[in-house]
ChimeraX commands (.cxc) that place a marker at each C-alpha (Angstrom):
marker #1 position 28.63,-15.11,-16.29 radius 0.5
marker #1 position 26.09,-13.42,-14.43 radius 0.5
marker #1 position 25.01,-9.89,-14.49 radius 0.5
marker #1 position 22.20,-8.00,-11.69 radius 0.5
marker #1 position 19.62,-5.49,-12.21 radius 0.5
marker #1 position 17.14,-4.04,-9.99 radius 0.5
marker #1 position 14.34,-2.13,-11.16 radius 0.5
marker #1 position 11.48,0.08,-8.95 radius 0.5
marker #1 position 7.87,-0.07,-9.60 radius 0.5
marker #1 position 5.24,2.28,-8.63 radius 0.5
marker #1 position 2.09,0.39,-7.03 radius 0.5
marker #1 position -1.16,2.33,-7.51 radius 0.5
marker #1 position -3.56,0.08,-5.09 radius 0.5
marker #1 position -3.90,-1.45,-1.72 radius 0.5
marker #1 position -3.31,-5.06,-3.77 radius 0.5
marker #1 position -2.51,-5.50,-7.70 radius 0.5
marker #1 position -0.84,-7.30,-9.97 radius 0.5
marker #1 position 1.45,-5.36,-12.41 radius 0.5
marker #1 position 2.30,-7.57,-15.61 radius 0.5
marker #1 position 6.14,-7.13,-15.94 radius 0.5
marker #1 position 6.93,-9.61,-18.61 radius 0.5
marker #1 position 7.94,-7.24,-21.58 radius 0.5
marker #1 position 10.04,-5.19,-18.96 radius 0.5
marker #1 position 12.16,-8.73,-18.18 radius 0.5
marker #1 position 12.65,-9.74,-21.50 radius 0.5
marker #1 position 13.43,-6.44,-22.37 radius 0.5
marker #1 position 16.59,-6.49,-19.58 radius 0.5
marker #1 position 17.75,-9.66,-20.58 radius 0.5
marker #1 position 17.35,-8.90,-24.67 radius 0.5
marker #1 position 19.93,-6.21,-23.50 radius 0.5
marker #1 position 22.48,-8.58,-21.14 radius 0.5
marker #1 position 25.26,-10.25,-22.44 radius 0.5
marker #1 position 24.00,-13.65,-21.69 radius 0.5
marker #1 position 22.26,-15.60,-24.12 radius 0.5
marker #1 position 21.51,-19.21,-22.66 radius 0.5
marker #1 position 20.74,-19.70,-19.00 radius 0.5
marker #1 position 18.05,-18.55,-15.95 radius 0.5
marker #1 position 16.61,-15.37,-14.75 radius 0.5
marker #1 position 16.13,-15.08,-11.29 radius 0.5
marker #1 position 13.76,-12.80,-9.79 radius 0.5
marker #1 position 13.80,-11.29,-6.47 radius 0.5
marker #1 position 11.65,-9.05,-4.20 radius 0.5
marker #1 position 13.13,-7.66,-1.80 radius 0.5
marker #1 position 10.00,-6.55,0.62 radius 0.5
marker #1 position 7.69,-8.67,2.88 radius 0.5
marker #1 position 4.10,-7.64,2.08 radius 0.5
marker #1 position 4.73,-7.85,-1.82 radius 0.5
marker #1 position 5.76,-10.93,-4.05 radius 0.5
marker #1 position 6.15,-12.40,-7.53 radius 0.5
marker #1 position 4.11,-15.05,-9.40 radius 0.5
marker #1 position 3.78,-16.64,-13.13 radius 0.5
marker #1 position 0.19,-16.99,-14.39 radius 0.5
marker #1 position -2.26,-16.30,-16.94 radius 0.5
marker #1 position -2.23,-12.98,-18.98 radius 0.5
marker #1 position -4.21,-13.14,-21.50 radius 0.5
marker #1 position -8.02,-12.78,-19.49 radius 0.5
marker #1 position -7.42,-10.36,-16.99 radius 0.5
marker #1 position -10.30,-11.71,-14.88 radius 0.5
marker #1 position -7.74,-14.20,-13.69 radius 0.5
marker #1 position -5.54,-11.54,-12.22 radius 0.5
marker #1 position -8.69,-10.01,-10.93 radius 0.5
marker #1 position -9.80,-13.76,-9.52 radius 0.5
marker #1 position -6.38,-13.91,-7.90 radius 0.5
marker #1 position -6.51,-11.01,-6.14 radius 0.5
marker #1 position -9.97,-12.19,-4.70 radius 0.5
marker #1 position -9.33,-15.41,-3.92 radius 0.5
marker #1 position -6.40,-14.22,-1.43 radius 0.5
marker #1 position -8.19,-11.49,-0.02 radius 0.5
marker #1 position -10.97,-14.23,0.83 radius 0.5
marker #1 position -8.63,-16.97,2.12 radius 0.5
marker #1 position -6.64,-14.07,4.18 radius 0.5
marker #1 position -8.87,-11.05,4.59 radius 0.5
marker #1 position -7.36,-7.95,6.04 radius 0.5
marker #1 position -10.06,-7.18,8.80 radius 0.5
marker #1 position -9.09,-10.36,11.11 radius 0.5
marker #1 position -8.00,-9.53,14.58 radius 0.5
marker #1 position -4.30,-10.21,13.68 radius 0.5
marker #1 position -1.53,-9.19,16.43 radius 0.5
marker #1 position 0.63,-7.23,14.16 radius 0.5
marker #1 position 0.72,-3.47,14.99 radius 0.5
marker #1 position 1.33,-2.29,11.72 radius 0.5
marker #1 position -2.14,-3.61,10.77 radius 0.5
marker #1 position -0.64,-5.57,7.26 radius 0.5
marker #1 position -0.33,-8.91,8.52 radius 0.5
marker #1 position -2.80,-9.72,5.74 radius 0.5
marker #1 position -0.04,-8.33,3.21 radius 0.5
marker #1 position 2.47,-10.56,4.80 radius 0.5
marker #1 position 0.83,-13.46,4.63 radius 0.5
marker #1 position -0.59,-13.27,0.74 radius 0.5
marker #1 position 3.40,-12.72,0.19 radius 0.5
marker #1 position 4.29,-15.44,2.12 radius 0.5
marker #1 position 1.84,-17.47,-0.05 radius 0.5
marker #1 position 2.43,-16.14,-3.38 radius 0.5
marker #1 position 6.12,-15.94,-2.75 radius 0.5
marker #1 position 9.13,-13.80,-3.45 radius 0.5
marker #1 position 11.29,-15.29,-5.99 radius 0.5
marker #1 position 10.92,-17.20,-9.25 radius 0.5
marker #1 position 13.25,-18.86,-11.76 radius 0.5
marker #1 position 12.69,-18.93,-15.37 radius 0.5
marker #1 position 14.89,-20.52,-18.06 radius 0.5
marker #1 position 16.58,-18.43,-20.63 radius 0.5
marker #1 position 17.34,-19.86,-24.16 radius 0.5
marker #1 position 18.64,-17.74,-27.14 radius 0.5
marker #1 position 17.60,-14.63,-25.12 radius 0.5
marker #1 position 14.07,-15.55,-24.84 radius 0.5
marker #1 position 12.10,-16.35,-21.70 radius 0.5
marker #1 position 10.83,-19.38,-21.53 radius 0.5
marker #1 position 7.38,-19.53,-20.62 radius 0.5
marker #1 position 3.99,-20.96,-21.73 radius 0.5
marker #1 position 1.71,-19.75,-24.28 radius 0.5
marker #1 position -0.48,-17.65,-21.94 radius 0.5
marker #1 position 2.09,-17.11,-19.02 radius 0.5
marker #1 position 3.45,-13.80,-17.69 radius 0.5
marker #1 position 5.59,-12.43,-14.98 radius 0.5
marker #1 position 3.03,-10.68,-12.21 radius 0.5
marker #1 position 4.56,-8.30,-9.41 radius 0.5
marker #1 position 1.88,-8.57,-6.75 radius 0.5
marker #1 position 1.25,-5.80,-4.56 radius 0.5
marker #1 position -0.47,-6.89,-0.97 radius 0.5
marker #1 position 0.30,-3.35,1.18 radius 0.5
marker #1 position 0.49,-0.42,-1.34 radius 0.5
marker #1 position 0.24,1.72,-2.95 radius 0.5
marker #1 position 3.97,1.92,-2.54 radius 0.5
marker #1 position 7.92,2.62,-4.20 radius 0.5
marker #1 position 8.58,-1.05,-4.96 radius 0.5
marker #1 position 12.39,-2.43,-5.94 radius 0.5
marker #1 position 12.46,-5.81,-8.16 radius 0.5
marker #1 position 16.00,-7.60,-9.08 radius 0.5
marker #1 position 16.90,-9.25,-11.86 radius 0.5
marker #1 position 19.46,-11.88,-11.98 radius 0.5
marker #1 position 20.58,-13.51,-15.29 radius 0.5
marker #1 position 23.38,-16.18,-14.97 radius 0.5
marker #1 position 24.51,-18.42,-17.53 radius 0.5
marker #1 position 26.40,-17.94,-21.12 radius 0.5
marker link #1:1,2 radius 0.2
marker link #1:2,3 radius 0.2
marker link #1:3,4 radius 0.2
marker link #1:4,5 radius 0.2
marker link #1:5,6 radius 0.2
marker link #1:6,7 radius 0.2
marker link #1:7,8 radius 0.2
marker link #1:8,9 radius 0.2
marker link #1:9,10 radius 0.2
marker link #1:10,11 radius 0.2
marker link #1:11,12 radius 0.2
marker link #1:12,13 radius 0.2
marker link #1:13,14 radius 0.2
marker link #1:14,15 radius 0.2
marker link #1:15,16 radius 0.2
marker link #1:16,17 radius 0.2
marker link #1:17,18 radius 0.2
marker link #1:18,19 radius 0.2
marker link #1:19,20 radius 0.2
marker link #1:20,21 radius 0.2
marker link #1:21,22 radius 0.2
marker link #1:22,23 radius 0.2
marker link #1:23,24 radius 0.2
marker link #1:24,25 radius 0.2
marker link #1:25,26 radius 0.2
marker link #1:26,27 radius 0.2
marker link #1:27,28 radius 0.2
marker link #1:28,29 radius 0.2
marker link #1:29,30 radius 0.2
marker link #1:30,31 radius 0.2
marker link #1:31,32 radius 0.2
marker link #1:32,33 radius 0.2
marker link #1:33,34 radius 0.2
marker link #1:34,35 radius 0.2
marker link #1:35,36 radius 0.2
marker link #1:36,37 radius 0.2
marker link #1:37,38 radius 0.2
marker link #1:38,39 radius 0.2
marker link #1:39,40 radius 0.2
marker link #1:40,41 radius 0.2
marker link #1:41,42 radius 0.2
marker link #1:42,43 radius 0.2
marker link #1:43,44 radius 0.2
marker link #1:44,45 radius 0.2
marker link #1:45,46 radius 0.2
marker link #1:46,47 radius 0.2
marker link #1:47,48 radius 0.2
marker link #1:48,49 radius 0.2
marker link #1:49,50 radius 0.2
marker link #1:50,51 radius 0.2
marker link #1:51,52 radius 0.2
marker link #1:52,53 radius 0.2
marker link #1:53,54 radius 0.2
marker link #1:54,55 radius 0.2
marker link #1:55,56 radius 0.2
marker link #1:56,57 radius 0.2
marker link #1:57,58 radius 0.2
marker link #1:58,59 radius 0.2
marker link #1:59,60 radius 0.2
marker link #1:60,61 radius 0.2
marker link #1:61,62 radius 0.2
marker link #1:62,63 radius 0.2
marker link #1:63,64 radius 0.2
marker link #1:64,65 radius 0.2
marker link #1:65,66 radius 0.2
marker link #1:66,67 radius 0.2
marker link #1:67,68 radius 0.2
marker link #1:68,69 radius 0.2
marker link #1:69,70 radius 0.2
marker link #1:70,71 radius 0.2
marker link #1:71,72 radius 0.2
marker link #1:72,73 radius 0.2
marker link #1:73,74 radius 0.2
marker link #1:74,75 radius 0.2
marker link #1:75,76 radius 0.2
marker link #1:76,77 radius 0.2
marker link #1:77,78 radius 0.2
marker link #1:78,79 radius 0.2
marker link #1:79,80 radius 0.2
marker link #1:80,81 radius 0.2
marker link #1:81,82 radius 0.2
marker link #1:82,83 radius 0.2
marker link #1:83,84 radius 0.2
marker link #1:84,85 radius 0.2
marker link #1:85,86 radius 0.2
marker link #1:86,87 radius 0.2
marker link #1:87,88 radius 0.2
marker link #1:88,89 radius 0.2
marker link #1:89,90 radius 0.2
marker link #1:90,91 radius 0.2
marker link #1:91,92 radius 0.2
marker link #1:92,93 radius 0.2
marker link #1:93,94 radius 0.2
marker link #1:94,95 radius 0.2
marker link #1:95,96 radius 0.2
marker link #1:96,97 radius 0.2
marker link #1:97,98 radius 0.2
marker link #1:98,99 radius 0.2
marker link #1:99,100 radius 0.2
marker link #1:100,101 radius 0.2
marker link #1:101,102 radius 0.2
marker link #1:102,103 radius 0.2
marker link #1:103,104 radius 0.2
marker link #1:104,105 radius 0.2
marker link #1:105,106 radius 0.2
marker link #1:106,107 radius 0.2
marker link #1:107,108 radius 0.2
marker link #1:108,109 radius 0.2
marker link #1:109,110 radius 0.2
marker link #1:110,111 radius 0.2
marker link #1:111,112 radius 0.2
marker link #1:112,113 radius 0.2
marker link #1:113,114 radius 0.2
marker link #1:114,115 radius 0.2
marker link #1:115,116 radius 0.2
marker link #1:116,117 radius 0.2
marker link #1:117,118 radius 0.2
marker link #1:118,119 radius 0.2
marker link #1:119,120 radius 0.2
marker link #1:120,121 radius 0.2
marker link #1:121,122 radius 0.2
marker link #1:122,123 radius 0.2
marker link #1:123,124 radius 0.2
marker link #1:124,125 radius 0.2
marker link #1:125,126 radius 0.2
marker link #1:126,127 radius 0.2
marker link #1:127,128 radius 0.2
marker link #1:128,129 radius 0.2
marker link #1:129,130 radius 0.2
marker link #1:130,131 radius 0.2
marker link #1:131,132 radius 0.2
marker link #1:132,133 radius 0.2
marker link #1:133,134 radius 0.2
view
């Protein structure tokens, strides 16, 4: 079986991360699918998905540095737009994850949440959700 949902976000800032763990379990608490993965999928090229630590929230704030330093947004990049910046932190970070489902729980470790990561915003922001399995 497989069900989809898609879900919009609101991005307040230029970059974030928005901890969206309790919103996925939440959808898949409600599916009718008990054992199997959750796929998640962004849908937009200057904004992605990761898994990391959520209980400090200087790591989210140490993320966000570290790829503004290794890609900073005032380099003489080609794009007109003036995002390539955004692109490429997405392209890094990535835009889909997998995450296995037992007895309607995510599984994930102690300290690990679901981030969307905003490179370009603020911005209207879709997310889908994709639970297959039994």
């Amino acid at each position: 079986m497989v069900q989809t949902q898609m879900i919009q976000l609101q991005t307040h800032q230029d970059s974030e991360m928005i901890l969206i763990t309790n919103q996925i379990q939440d959808i898949v608490k409600n599916s009718l699918i008990t054992n199997g993965t959750v796929t998640l999928f962004v849908p937009h090229t200057t904004a992605g998905i990761t898994i990391n630590e959520n209980a400090d929230p200087d790591v989210k704030r140490d993320l966000l540095l570290g790829l503004e330093r290794a890609v900073p947004r005032n380099q003489r990049f080609q794009h007109f737009e003036g995002n390539s910046h955004a692109h490429i932190k997405a392209s890094i970070v990535g835009f889909h994850k997998s995450i296995l489902l037992v007895d309607k729980k995510l599984i994930l470790g102690t300290w690990q949440g679901i981030y969307f990561c905003e490179f370009d915003g603020p911005r209207n922001r879709k997310l889908y959700i994709q639970i297959s399995g039994e």
